[in-house]
N, C-alpha and C positions, 0 to 999 in steps of 0.2 A: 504494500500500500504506500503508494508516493505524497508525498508533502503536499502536492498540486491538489492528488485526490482527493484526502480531507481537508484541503482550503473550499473545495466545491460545496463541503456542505451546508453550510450557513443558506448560502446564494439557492442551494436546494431546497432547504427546507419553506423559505420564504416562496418559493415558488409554487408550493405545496399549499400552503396555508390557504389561497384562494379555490384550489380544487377540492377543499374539507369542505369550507363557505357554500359554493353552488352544487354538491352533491347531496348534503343535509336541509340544503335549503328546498332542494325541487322536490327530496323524495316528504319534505316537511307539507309542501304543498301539493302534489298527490295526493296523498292520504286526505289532505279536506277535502279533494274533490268526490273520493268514494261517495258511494250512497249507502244511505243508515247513518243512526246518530249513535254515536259508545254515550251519549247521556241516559237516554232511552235502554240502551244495553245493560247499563249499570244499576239503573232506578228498578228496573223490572216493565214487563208490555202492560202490569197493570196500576203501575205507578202516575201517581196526582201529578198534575201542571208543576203543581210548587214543586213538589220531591225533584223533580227533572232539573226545575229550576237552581234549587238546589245543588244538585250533583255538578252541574256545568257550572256553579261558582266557586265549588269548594275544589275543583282538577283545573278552573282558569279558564275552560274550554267556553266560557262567554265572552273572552277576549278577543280583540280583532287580533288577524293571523300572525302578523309583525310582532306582535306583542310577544304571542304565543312563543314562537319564534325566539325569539330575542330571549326572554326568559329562559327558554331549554337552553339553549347555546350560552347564555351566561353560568348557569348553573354545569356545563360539562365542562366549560373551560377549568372550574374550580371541582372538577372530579364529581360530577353527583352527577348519576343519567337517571337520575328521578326512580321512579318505582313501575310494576306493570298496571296497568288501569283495572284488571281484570281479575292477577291472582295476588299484588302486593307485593312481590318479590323485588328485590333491586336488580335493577335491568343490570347492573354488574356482575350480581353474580349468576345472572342468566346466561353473560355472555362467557363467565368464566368456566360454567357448566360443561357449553356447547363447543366454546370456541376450539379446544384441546382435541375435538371428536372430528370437527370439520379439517383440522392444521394436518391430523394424522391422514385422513383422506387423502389430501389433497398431495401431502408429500410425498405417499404411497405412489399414486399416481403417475407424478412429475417421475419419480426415479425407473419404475417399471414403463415408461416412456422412451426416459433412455437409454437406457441399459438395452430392450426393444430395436429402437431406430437409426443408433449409431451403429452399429454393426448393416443394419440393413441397408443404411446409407452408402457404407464404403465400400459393399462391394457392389451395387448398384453403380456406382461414382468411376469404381477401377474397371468395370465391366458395361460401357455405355453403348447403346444397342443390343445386347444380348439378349438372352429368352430372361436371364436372372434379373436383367436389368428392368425388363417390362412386365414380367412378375411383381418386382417389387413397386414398380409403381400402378401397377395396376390396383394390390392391394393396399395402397395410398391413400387411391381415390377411391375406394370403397370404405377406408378408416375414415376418411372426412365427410361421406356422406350419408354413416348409420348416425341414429338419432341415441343421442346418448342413455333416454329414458326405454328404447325400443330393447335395444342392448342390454342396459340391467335389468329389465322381463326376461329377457332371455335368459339370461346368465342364471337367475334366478330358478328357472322354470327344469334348465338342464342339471347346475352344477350343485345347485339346494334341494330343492323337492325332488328330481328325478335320480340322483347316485350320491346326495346326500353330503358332497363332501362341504360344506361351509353352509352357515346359516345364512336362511332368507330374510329375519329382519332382525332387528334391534341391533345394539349395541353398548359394549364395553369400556368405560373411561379408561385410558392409558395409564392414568394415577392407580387403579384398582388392581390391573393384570396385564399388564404388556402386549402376551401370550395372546392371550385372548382378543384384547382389541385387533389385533393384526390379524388373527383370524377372521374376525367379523370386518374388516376393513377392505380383503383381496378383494372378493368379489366389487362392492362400488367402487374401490379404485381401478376396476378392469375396466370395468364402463366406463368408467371417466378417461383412463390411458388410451382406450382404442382412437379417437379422434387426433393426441396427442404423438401419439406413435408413427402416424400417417403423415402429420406436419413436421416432424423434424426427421422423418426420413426423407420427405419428397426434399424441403429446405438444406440439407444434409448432404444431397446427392447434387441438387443445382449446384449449390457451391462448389463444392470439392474439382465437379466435371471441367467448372470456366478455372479454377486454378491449375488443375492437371496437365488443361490443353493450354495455358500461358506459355509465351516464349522460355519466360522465367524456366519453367520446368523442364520444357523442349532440350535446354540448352543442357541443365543438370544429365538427363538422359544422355545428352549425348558425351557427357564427360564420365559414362560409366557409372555414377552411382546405385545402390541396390533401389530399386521399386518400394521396397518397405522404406528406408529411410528416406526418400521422396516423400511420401504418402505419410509419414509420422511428424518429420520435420518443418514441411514446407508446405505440406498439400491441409493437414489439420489446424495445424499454427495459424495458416492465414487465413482461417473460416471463423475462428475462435468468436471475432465480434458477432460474428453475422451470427450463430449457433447461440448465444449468449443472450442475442435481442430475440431469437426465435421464443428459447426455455423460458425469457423471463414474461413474455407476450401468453405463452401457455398456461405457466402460473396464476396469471391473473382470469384466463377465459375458465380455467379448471377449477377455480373458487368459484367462480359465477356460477358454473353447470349443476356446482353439489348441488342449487339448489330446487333440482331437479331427480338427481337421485336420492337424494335421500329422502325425497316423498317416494320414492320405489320401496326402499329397503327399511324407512319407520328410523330412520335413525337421528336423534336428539342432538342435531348440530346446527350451528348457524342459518342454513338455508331452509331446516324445518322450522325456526324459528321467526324467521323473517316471513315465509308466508303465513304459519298461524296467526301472529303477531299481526300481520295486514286486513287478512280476511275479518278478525274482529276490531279491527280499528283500534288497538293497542297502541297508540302513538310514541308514548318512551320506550317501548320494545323496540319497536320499525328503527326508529331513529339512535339508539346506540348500538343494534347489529350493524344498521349499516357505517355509522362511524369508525367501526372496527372493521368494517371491510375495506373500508375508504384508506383506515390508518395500514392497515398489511400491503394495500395494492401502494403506497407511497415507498413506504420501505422496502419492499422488492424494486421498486423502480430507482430507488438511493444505492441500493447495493449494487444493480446492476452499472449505477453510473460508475460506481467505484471499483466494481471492475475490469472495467475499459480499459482505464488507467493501466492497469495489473497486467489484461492480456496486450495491449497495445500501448505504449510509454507518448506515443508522436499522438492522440487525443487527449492529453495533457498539455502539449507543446501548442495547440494548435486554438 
């Protein structure tokens, strides 16, 4: 890590701070737009004018939106994301609940991705035209066009219920059994990796193919060197950025997707929270999940800048 790189972060973080502003801010305004009232919700369907009245002075929610607003976002900056509207709980430790269940998903995922795609990319990349090469990207564009919620039905239907090897729903906090959570975690992290595997194999294989055929390389070739340390030295090294914006582009689209499987699989993590949390107009729920999604996608994108740095010195210089 270079002096430059962490001089960057300051100038990053600030740059940040307005993408917290208008993501909390649209998803704050959303949510008034649903239909249904959480005053109504909360009073009960056969609760008095007042009781209603009531409830919406005593949660604030008679306040004009800005208000509303401004209030939450003063109160998070000072650590409080308020309580749930519905069970009482602080939406903290909701998110401390979940957040551990979705982190392990997710990073499941990202790794069985690549461990997956790098292989398949390079010899896809060292074999350009071949039956191997259109194999693998055939199966590319097949990884990018199953639906991820189609895929954990499946996965569910074969690998759970019909030869039993992994369970089909719930899960395991990683605090509790390790063992166990990763157990319960392959399978949605399959369905999440298959899309993932597909994109940094295809991204994996373009690149390698316009380095291999470089002059640069041509000329190595012709002074004798072995094919492997071409392909180690020269041909990976100088994909490094491009591979680096791909996995950290992935990370973020593979948080987005949990919240899709894990309404497959019943599993108590961030994105089955964030829809229950919406569907009942839970407003401090909605609103510190996603702050916490907002704050993960900033810091992957921090480390990715500080990266750069690391695999490439001259985006420092520059």
């Amino acid at each position: 890590m270079t002096r430059r790189s962490l001089a960057m972060l300051p100038r990053r973080l600030l740059q940040a701070v307005p993408v917290v502003f208008l993501a909390t801010f649209l998803v704050f305004g959303l949510l008034k737009l649903l239909p249904g009232d959480i005053a109504v919700t909360l009073a009960g369907e056969n609760a008095t004018e007042a009781r209603i009245a009531e409830i919406r002075s005593l949660y604030g929610l008679d306040q004009p939106f800005l208000v509303q607003y401004a209030q939450w976002l003063w109160n998070a900056l000072h650590g409080d994301l308020a309580r749930s509207l519905l069970s009482g709980e602080k939406v903290a430790e909701t998110i401390a609940r979940c957040y551990p269940n979705t982190l392990l998903i997710v990073g499941l995922a990202i790794v069985i991705s690549v461990v997956v795609a790098v292989p398949l990319g390079i010899l896809a990349a060292t074999r350009p035209g071949s039956r191997l090469d259109g194999a693998v990207m055939t199966l590319a564009s097949v990884g990018v066009a199953l639906p991820n919620f189609w895929l954990a039905m499946l996965l569910v239907s074969l690998l759970a219920l019909d030869l039993g090897l992994f369970p089909a729903t719930g899960f395991v906090s990683p605090f509790r059994d390790v063992g166990q959570a990763l157990w319960h975690a392959v399978l949605p992290a399959l369905a999440l990796a298959a899309s993932g595997i597909a994109e940094v194999a295809r991204q994996l294989r373009s690149a390698l193919v316009e380095v291999l055929s470089s002059q640069h390389v041509r000329t190595l070739v012709a002074k004798g060197l072995r094919p492997s340390s071409i392909l180690w030295k020269h041909g990976l090294r100088n994909v490094g950025v491009t591979m680096l914006t791909v996995v950290s582009l992935l990370v973020n689209r593979t948080l987005a997707a949990t919240v899709v499987v894990e309404a497959v699989f019943a599993i108590p993590g961030m994105g089955g929270a964030i829809v229950n949390a919406a569907i009942q107009r839970d407003f401090p729920v909605v609103q510190g999940v996603v702050l916490a999604m907002v704050v993960t996608v900033i810091i992957v994108n921090l480390a990715t800048d500080l990266l750069y740095g690391v695999l490439d010195p001259r985006i420092n210089r520059a």
